[in-house]
C-alpha positions as CSV (number, residue, x, y, z in Angstrom):
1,X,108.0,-137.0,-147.1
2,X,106.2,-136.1,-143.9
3,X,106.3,-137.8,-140.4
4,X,104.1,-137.1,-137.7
5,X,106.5,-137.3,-134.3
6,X,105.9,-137.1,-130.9
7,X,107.8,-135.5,-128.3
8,X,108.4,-135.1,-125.0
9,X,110.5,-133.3,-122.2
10,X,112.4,-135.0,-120.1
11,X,115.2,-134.8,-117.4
12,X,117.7,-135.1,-119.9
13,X,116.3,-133.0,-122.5
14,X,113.7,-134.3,-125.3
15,X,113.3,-137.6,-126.5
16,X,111.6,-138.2,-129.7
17,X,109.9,-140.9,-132.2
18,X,107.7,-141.8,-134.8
19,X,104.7,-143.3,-134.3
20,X,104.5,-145.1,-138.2
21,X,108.0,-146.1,-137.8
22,X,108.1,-148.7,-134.8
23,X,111.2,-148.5,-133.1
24,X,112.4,-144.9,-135.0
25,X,113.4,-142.6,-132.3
26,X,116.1,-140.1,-131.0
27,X,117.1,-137.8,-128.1
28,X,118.6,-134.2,-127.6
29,X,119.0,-131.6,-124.9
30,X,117.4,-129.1,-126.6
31,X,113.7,-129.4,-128.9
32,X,116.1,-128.3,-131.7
33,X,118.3,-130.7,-131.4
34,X,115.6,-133.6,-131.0
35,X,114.1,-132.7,-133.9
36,X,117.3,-132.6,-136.4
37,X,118.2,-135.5,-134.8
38,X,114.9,-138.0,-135.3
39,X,115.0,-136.5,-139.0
40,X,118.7,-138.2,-139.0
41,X,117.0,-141.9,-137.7
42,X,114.0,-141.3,-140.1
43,X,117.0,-141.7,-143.1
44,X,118.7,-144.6,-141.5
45,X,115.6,-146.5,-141.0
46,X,114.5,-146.0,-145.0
47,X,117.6,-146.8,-145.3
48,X,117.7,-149.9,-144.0
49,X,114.0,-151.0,-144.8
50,X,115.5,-150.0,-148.3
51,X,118.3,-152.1,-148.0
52,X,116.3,-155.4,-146.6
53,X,114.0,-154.9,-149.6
54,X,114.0,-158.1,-152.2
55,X,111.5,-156.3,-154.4
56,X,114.2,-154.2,-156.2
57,X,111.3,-153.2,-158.4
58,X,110.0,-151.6,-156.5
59,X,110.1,-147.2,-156.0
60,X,113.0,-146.4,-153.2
61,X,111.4,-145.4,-150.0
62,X,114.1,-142.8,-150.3
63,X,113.6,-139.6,-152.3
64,X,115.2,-136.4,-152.9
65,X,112.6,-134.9,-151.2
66,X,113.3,-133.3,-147.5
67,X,112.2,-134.7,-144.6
68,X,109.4,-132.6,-142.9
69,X,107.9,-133.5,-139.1
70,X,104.5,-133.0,-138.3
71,X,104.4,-132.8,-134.4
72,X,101.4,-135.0,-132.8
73,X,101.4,-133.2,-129.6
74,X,103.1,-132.4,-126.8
75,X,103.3,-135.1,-123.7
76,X,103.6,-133.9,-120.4
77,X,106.7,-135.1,-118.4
């Protein structure tokens, strides 16, 4: 599945989130890090959403498939 993500420098490093997923988001010191890490909050908030799903009918929003980020664009700090 693909994300598009936005990021942005900061003091601290990069912070990091996903625009479809309201309230998805992550941090790290380096871009590298950021990155690997809003890929580890994308699959704890499927997850979840997964989780609080009454339809069990319905197709996971989970798949084998890897997560791949599709960056928005750069924001200047």
């Amino acid at each position: 599945m693909r994300y598009k993500v936005e990021l942005k420098q900061t003091d601290e490093g990069y912070s990091v989130w996903v625009p479809g997923l309201p309230g998805c988001w992550s941090q790290g010191q380096t871009e590298g890090e950021a990155l690997e890490n809003i890929k580890d909050a994308i699959k704890a908030y499927l997850e979840t959403v997964d989780e609080l799903s009454k339809d069990k009918e319905k197709e996971s929003l989970l798949s084998q498939e890897q997560i791949q980020l599709m960056p928005l664009q750069w924001l200047e700090s």
